[in-house]
RODO-2510 file (C-alpha; in nm, 4 decimals, decimal comma):
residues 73
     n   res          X          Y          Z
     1     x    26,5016    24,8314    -4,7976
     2     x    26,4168    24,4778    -4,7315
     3     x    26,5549    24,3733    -5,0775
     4     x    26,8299    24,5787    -5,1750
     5     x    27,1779    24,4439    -5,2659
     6     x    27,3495    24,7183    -5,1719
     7     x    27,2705    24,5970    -4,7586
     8     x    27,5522    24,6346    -4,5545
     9     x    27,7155    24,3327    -4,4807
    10     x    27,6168    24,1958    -4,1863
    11     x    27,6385    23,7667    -4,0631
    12     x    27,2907    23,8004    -3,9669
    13     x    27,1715    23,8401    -4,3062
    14     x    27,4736    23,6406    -4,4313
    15     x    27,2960    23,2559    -4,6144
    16     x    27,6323    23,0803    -4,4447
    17     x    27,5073    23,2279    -4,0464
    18     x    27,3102    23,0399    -3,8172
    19     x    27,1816    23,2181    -3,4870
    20     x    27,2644    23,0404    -3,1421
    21     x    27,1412    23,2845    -2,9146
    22     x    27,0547    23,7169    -2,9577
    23     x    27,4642    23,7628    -2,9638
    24     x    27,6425    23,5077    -3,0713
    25     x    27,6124    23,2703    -3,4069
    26     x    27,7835    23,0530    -3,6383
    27     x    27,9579    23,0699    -3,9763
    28     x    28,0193    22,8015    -4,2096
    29     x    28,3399    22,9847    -4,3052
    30     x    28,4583    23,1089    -3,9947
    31     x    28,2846    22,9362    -3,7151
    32     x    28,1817    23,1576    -3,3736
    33     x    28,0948    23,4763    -3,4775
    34     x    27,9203    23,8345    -3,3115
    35     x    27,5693    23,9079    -3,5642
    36     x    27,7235    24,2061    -3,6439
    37     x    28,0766    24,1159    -3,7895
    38     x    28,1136    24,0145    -4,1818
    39     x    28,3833    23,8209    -4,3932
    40     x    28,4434    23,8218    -4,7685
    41     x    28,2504    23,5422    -4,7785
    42     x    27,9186    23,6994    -4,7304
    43     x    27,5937    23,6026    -4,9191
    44     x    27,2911    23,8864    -4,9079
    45     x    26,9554    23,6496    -4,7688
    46     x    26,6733    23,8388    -4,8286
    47     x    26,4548    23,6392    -4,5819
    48     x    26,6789    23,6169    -4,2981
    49     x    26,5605    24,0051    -4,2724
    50     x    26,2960    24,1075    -4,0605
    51     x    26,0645    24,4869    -4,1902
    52     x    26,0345    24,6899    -3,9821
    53     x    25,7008    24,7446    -3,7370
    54     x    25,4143    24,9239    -3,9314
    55     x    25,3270    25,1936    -3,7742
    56     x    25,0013    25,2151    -3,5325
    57     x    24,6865    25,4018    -3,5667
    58     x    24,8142    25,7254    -3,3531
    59     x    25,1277    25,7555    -3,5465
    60     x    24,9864    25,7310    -3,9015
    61     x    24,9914    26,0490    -4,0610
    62     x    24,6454    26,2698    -4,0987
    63     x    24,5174    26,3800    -4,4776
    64     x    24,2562    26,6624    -4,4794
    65     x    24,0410    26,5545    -4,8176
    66     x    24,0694    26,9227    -5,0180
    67     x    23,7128    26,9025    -5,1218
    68     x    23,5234    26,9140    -4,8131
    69     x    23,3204    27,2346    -4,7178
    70     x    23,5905    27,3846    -4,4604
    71     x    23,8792    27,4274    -4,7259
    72     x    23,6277    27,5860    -5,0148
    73     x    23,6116    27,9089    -4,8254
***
């Protein structure tokens, strides 16, 4: 969930990270770091997470409406 405080801690999420490139960032605590490493010092950001991709037309799921002539019989 894109909210929840129970997110595993990760420095990409962390408030004290800041990105440099897709692998590597900073830390205010403890300086070059990999995204997916964590300290004691981590701070949950809820914005620095990105939702997931909704899903597309094809891949939605399909409803049949239970009052239409076909499922009265």
């Amino acid at each position: 969930m894109l909210f929840d405080k129970n997110t595993e801690p990760r420095c990409v999420y962390c408030t004290r990270y800041y990105e440099l490139d897709e692998d590597h960032g900073i830390c205010e605590k403890k300086g070059p770091v990999s995204p997916g490493a964590h300290c004691r010092a981590f701070r949950y950001d809820p914005t620095r997470r990105v939702p997931p991709e909704a899903l597309s037309e094809e891949e939605l799921p399909v409803f049949e409406d239970p009052d239409t002539e076909e499922n009265k019989e």
